[in-house]
C-alpha positions as CSV (number, residue, x, y, z in Angstrom):
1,X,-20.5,-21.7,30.3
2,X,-21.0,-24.9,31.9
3,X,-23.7,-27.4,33.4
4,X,-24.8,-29.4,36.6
5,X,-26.1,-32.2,37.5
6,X,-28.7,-32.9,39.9
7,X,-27.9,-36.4,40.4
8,X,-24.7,-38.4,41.6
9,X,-23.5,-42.2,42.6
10,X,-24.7,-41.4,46.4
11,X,-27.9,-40.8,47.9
12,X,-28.2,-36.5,48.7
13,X,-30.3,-34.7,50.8
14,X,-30.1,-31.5,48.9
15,X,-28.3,-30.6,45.8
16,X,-27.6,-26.8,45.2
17,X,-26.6,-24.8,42.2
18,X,-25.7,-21.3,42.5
19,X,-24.9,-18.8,40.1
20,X,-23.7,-14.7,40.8
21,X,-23.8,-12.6,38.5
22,X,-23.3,-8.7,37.7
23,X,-27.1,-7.2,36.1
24,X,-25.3,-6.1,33.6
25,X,-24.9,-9.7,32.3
26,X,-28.2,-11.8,31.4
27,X,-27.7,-15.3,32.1
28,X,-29.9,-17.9,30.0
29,X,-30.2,-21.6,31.2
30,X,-32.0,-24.8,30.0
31,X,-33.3,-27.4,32.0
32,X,-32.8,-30.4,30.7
33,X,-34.7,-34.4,31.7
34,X,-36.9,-32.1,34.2
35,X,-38.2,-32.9,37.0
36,X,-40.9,-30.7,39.3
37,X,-38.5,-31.7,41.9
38,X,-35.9,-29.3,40.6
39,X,-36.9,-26.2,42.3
40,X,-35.8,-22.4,40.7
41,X,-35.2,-19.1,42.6
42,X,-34.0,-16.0,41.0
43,X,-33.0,-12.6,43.5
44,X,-30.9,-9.6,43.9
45,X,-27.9,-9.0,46.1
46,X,-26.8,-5.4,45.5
47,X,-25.7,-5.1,41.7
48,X,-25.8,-8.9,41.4
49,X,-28.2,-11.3,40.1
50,X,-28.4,-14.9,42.1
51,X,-29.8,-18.2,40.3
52,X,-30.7,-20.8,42.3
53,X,-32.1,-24.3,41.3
54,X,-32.2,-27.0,44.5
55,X,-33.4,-30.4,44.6
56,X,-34.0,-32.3,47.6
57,X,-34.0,-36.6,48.4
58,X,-32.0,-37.3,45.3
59,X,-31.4,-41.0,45.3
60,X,-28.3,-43.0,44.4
61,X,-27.5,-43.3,40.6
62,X,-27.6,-46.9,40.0
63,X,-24.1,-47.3,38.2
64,X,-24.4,-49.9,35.2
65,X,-21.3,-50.4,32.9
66,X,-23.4,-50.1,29.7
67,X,-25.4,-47.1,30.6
68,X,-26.1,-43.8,29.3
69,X,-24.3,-40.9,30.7
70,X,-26.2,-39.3,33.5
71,X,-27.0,-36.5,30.8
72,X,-29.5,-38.8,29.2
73,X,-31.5,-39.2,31.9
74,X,-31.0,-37.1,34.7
75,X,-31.9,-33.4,35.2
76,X,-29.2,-30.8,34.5
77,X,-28.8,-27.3,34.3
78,X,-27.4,-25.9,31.6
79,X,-26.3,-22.2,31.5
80,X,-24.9,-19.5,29.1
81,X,-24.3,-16.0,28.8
82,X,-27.3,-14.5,26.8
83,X,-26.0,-10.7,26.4
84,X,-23.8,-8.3,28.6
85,X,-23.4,-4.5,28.8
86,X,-20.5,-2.8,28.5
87,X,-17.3,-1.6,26.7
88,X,-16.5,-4.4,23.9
89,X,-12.7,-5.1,23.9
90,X,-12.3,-6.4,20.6
């Protein structure tokens, strides 16, 4: 489904990622480079399931021309659908 990254080329005081989703999907994620400072939350809202990871003080990414993407070394989230319910419409 996608990913996000914790870190960027400016200083951050807090760095949110929120995800909504129906119960009747089941989301799966994978934390990659981690870092205690990554913090996770998971809660209902109605029929919905919320994921929340936060970090807070992130510093400035030192840009360097023959670096790594941030991927190597910073903490990510990564996310993807692990199952759903439903009618299939295949």
């Amino acid at each position: 489904m996608g990913k996000f990254h914790f870190a960027i080329w400016a200083p951050s005081e807090q760095s949110t990622f929120r995800v909504k989703v129906h119960k009747n999907i089941q989301l799966k994620y994978v934390l990659k480079n981690p870092t205690d400072e990554v913090k996770f939350e998971q809660t209902t809202e109605g029929s919905y399931n919320v994921y929340t990871w936060t970090r807070i003080n992130i510093p400035k990414v030192k840009y360097e021309s023959q670096a790594k993407p941030v991927s190597y070394e910073f903490p990510h989230v990564i996310i993807y659908i692990a199952s759903y319910k439903g009618k299939s419409k295949l």
